[in-house]
Each structure stands twice: as C-alpha cells, then as structure tokens.
C-alpha positions as CSV (number, residue, x, y, z in Angstrom):
1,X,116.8,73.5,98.5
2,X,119.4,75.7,95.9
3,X,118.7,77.9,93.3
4,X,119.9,77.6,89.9
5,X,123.5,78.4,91.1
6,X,123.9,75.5,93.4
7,X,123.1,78.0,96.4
8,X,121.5,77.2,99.2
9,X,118.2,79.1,99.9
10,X,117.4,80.6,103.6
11,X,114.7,82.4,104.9
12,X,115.9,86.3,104.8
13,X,117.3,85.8,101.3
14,X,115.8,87.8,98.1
15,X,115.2,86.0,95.0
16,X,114.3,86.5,91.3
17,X,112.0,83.9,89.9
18,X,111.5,84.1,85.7
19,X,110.1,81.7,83.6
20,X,106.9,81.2,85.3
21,X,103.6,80.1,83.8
22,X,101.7,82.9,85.2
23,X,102.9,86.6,85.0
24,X,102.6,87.0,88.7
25,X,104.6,84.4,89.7
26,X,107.8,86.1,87.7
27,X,109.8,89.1,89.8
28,X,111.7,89.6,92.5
29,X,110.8,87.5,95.7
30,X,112.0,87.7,99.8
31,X,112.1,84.2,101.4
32,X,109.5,84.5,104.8
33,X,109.4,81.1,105.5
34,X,112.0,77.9,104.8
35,X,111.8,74.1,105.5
36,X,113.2,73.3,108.6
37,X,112.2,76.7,110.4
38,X,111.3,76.7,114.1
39,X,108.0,78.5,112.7
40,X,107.3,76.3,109.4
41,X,105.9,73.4,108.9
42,X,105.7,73.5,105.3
43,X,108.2,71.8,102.7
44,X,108.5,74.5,100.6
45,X,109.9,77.9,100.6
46,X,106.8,80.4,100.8
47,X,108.1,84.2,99.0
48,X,106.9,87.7,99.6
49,X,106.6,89.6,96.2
50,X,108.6,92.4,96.5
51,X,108.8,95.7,95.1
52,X,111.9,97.2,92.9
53,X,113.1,99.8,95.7
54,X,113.4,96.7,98.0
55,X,109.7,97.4,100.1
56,X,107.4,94.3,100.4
57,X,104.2,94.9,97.8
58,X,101.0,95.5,98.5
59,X,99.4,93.7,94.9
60,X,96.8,90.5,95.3
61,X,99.0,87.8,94.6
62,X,101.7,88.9,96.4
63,X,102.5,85.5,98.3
64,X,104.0,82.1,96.3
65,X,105.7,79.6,97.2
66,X,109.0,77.6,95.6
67,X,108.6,75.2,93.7
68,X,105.9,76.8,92.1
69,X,102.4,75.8,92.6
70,X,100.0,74.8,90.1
71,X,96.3,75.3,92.2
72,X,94.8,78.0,89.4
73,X,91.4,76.8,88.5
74,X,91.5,79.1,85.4
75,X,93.8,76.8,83.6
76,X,95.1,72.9,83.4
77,X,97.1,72.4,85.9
78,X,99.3,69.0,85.0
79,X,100.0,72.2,82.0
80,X,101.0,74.6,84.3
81,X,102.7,72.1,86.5
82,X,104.6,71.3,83.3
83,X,105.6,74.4,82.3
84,X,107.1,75.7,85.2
85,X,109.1,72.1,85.6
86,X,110.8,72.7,82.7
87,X,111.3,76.8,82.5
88,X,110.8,78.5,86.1
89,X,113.9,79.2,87.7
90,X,115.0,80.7,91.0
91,X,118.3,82.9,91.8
92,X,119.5,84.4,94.9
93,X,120.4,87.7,94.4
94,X,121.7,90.8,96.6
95,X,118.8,93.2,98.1
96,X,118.3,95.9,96.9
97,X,118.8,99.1,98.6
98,X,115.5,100.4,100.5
99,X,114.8,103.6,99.6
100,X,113.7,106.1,101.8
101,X,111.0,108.6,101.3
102,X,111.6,111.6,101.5
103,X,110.1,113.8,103.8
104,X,107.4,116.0,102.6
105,X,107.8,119.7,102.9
106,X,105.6,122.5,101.6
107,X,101.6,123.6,101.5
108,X,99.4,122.2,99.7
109,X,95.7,123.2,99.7
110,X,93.4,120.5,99.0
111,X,89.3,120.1,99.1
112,X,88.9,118.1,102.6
113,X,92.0,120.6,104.3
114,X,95.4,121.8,104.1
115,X,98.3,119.7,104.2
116,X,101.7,121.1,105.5
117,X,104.8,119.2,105.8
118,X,103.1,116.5,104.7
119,X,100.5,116.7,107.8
120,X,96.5,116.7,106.8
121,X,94.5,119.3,108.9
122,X,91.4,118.5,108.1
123,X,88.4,121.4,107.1
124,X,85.6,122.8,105.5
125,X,86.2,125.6,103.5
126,X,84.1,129.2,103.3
127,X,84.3,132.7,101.7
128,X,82.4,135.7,102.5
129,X,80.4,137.7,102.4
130,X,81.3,138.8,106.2
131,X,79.7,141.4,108.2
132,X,81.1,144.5,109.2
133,X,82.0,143.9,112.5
134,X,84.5,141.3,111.4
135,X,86.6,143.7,109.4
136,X,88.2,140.8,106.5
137,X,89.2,141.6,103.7
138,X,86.8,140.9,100.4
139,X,87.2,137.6,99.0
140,X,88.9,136.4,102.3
141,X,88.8,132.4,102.5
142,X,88.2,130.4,105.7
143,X,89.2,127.2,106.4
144,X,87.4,126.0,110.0
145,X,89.1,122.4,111.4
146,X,87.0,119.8,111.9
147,X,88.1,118.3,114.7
148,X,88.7,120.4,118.1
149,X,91.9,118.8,118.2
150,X,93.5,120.2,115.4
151,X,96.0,123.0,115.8
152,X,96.9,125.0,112.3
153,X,100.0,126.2,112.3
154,X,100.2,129.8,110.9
155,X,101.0,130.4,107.3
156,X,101.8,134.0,105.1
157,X,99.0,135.6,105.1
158,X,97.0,134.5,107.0
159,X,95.4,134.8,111.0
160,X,94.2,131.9,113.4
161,X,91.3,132.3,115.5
162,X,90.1,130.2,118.3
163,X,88.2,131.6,121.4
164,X,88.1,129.1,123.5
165,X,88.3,129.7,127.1
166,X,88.6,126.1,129.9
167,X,87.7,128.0,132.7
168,X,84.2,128.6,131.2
169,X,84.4,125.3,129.5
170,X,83.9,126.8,126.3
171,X,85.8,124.9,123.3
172,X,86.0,126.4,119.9
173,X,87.6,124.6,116.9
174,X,90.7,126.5,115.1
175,X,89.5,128.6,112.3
176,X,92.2,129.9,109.5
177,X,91.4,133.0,107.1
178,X,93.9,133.5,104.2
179,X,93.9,137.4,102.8
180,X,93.4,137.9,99.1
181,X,97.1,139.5,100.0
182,X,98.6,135.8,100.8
183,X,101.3,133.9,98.8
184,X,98.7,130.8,98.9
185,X,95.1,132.7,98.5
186,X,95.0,131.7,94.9
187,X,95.4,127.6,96.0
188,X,93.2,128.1,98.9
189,X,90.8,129.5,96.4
190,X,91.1,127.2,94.2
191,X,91.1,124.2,96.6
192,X,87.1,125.8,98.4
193,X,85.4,125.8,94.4
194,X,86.8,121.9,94.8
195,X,85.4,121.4,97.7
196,X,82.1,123.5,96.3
197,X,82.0,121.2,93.4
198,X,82.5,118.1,95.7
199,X,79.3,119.6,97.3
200,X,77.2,120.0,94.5
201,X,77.8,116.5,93.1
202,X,76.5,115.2,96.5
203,X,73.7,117.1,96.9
204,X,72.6,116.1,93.6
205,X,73.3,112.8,94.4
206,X,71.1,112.7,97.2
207,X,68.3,115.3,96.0
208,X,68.0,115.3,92.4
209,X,69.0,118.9,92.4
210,X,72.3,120.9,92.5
211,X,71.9,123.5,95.1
C-alpha cells in the first residue's frame, strides 16, 4: 500500500494523515502493524497517534487504522466513508527528533512532601509549639516521612533525625525540621498551611465541621 507519493508504507514508518472526517483521525501517525507482517493478520495498516516531539500519545483515540475506518455510530457512515474516499490522505514523512526530558533539579516543597531532584519523599507536615527539652527554634517546621524507607537527604537549614537502633529492633521513620533561618522555610511554610487546608476540606467532608 503507498502513500500519496507513490511510497511504499512499512511498519516503523511515521505518517501524516489530513483530510479526515473526524478531527482525531488527522495528525501525525507511526505505522505498528502492516499487511504481510509475521505478527498481523489484518489488511490494513493500524497507526499509533503520535505526539509532536516524536513520543507515542497517551489521548483516547489514539489507535486508527489506513484506509480510514468508518465504524462511528455518532454519524452516517456510507458519509463518512465518503468523505474520507475522496479527501483523506496519507504521507510518509521523516520522524521527528525525540526529545529528551530534562532532568529535574532543585526543591520544591509541596503538600503530600518534598521533592528534590525531581524525587517525591513523601510526609506530613507539622509546626510547633515544641517543648523545652527539644531546643527548636519558634516557628520551626517538621516534615516526618511516611514511609520507614524513605531517607531525606539534608538540605540548608535544616537537621535530620531518626533514632532508630537494629540491635534493639527499634525503627523510627526520618524526620526533617527546617529553621525559620533556612533558604526554603518560607516554601516549607507555605507548602504545611496546604497541606492544613487539604486537611480542613476533608475533615469537613467527612464530619460536617472544619476542625
């Protein structure tokens, strides 16, 4: 089967598809599946939509198949059948480039943890008051990980605490307090009255009541 070119289509190939009679069907296409394939039984081509940096897409209708189908119970289909007939067209083109993420650097403080280098740590966020014996500063925020698996790593300004001793067989979760004297304490601050908020909105939820 070619393309509008006279080329000959092959599973592997990207494609750009216009004309169609639905919106969906338009864009730019990579071919899964050919006739003749060890794998494929079918006689037509079936397409992965693709995005425009080259990754497959993740939308609804983001399988088709060439020729176009006409199967849409929303509208006539000897219509649609017709329409694409005469206008739809197929073109092999060159792929595009993938593009590469890039990797995420920096701290962010959100209202289920802290993510650093682009890593969650998962936690539930506190503030004082503390009792004497603990010496922190007023105001100092806490962030304890819920999962005894999860190491934070240490930021500016801030001390991690975990007591746990395996000879005794006594496990302690990490726990992270950022001084009012840290580069981040305004974001971790910011990112506990989310998570306080968060709180409220459930508890009314499930009482009536905002605590």
């Amino acid at each position: 089967m070619t393309d509008k070119n006279g080329i000959e289509m092959k599973t592997g190939d990207t494609v750009i598809i216009t004309g169609g009679y639905f919106k969906c069907d338009n864009g730019m296409w990579k071919i899964v599946h050919s006739p003749g394939d060890y794998n494929w039984t079918g006689k037509d081509h079936c397409l992965m939509k693709m995005n425009k940096n080259g990754t497959e897409s993740k939308i609804k209708y983001n399988i088709a198949f060439w020729p176009l189908g006409a199967t849409d119970n929303r509208s006539d289909i000897n219509e649609v059948r017709q329409h694409n007939e005469k206008n739809a067209q197929i073109e092999v083109i060159d792929p595009p480039p993938v593009k590469k993420a890039k990797p995420e650097t920096g701290i962010k403080f959100l209202y289920n943890g802290v993510k650093i280098d682009g890593i969650l740590y998962k936690c539930r966020y506190s503030i004082g008051p503390y009792n004497e014996a603990s010496k922190l500063p007023t105001g100092t925020v806490t962030l304890r990980a819920k999962s005894y698996s999860t190491d934070f790593p240490k930021i500016a300004g801030s001390v991690i605490q975990n007591n746990s001793d395996s000879q005794a067989d006594y496990y302690e979760k990490d726990t992270m307090r950022i001084f009012p004297d840290s580069p981040y304490y305004k974001d971790a601050m910011a990112a506990y009255e989310k998570a306080e908020a968060k709180n409220k909105v459930q508890i009314q939820k499930k009482f009536g009541q905002v605590a």
